[in-house]
N, C-alpha and C positions, 0 to 999 in steps of 0.2 A: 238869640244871643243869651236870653237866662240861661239855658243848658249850663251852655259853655262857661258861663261866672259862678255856677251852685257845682258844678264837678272839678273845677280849680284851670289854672291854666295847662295849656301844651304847651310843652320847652322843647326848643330841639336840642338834639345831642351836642352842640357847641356850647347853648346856654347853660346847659347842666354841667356838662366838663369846668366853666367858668365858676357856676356857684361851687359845685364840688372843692375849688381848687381852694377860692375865700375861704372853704371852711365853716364852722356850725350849721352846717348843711346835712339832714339823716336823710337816706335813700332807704324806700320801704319796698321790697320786693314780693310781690302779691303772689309770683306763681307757686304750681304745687312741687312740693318737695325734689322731685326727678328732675323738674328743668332746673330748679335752683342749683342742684347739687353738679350738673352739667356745665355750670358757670355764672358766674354773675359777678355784679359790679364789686369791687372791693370795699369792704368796710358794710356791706348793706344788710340789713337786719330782715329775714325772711320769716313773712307773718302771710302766709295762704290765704287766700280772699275769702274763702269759704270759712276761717275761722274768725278775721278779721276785726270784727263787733267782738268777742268773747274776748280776745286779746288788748283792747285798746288801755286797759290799766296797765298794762305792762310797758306799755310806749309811752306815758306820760311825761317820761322826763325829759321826750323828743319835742315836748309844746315848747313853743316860743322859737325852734328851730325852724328853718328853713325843707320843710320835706321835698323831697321826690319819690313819688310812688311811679315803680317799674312793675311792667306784665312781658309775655312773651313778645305780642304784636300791637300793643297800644290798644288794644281794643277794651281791658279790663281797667285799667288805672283807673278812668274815668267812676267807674263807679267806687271803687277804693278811695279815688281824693273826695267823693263827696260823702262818704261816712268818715273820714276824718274829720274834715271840716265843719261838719255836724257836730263831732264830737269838742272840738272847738280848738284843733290844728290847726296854725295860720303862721307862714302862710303853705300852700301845697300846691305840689305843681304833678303832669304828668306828662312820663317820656313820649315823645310824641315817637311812634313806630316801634315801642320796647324793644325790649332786648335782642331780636333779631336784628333791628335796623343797628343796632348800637355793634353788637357783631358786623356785621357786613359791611361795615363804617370801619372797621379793625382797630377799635377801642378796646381796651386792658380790661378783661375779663378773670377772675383766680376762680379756685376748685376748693 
């Protein structure tokens, strides 16, 4: 169960559509450039896992907000909410089955 509390929650696509809709909610989108640009959730701020740590001053102003970090297939988020939360994001949650699952769910995707 530590894992799962030090790398943030999984939300499914329902709960995230809900926070999204309340609002002060930032979606962080981890993949690299080509999948983002292929589609992704609207409004979401595309920071590559790979650069992630280098970029966290740049998302400051996202603390106190509600995150969602997305990856393709849920498999990277996990490690992206728990360098936020490190960084001292709170609170952070992640897509459970990314952006595929959220596609094939036929969720509002822009370019």
């Amino acid at each position: 169960m530590w894992p799962y509390i030090r790398k943030g929650a999984k939300i499914s696509h329902a709960e995230a559509t809900k926070m999204i809709n309340k609002g002060k909610t930032t979606i962080i989108d981890v993949r690299d450039v080509k999948q983002y640009q292929a589609g992704h959730i609207l409004n979401a701020v595309h920071v590559p896992l790979t650069g992630l740590e280098e970029r966290l001053p740049k998302l400051d102003k996202f603390k106190g907000q509600t995150i969602i970090v997305v990856d393709e297939a849920g498999k990277e988020a996990g490690k992206a909410a728990a360098i936020l939360k490190k960084a001292g994001f709170k609170p952070v949650n992640s897509l459970s089955g990314g952006m595929n699952k959220w596609v094939s769910e036929g969720l509002p995707v822009t370019k």
